[in-house]
C-alpha positions, 0 to 999 in steps of 0.5 A: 500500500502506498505512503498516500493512501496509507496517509488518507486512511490515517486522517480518515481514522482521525476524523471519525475518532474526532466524530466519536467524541463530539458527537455525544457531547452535542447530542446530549447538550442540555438547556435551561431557562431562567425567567427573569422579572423585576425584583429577582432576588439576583443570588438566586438568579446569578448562581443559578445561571452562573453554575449552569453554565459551568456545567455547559448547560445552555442557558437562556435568560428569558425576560419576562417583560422582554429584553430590557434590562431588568433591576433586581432586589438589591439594585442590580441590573440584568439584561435578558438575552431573550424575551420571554415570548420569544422563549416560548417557543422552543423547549428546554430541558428545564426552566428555572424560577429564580425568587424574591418580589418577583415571585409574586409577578411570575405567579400572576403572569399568564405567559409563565403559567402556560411555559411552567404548565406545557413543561410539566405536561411535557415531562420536562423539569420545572425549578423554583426557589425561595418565594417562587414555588407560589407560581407552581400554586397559582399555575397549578404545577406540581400540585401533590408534590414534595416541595419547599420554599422560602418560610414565608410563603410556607402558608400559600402552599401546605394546602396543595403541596407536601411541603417539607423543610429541606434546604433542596427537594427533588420529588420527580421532575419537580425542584425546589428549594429556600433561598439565597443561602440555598441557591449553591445547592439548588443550582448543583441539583440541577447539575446533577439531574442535568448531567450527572453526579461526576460533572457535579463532583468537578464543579464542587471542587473547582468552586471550593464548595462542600455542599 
């Protein structure tokens, strides 16, 4: 066999065995929507947001009043990367409830009851925390399901929810979680039904995390 054709036979080897890793990895990306309002309690948001994206999962922020910037609970400012309504129509594998004052406008916004209700009927996974599990009680999402929640708002959801107080409960496709001081292991949850345990494991160490 000549020194050509033995050259084209290693760069076609080459080729398939650079197929053979990407491949998976583009099929099996994962993606996750964080819905933003005005009032957002940002640790929330920013650590959702931030360890999902480490973990490679592609997020899109999603306002829920389009794309203007939007300022959160203690002033900081966020600009979307996508409205909502546009947001709506594509599917992800999650979509994400960040809580504080925005709680209340996720839970009387219709646009957020018709994405949280067609991703539980779709067997997708639905995630709120702090505040933001009275959205899963006024869209009826989740009803019967082990949840948690900011203290607060305990009252609005032991009628129609198990409620528990576990800093993070998983019951199904459904997460929930209580706060900012919460939101590392709320978002490494996610990591972890998302992609799984080791990706978990990698992030815990590179972030100095013991959670």
């Amino acid at each position: 066999m000549s020194s050509h054709r033995l050259r084209i036979i290693g760069k076609i080897r080459l080729f398939y065995r650079l197929l053979a890793n990407i491949y998976p990895k583009i099929m099996a990306e994962k993606t996750a929507l964080v819905i933003l309002a005005e009032g957002a309690e940002e640790m929330e948001f920013v650590i959702s947001v931030d360890v999902l994206r480490r973990a490679e999962v592609k997020v899109d922020v999603a306002g829920l009043a389009g794309i203007s910037a939007v300022k959160c609970s203690r002033g900081v400012v966020i600009t979307p990367d996508i409205s909502l309504d546009d947001a709506a129509s594509k599917k992800y594998d999650v979509v994400v409830l960040p809580g504080g004052k925005a709680s209340w406008t996720l839970a009387e916004s219709q646009k957020v009851g018709d994405v949280i209700r067609q991703q539980e009927k779709e067997g997708r996974m639905v995630a709120a925390i702090c505040a933001a599990p009275i959205a899963l009680n006024s869209h009826g999402v989740g009803i019967g399901k082990n949840v948690t929640s900011y203290p607060s708002v305990k009252d609005q959801l032991i009628e129609k929810f198990k409620y528990s107080e576990e800093r993070v409960v998983v019951d199904g496709n459904l997460v929930t979680s209580r706060g900012p001081g919460t939101a590392f292991e709320f978002a490494l949850t996610l990591v972890d039904k998302l992609v799984g345990k080791e990706v978990v494991e990698k992030l815990k160490k590179e972030m100095l995390t013991n959670f």
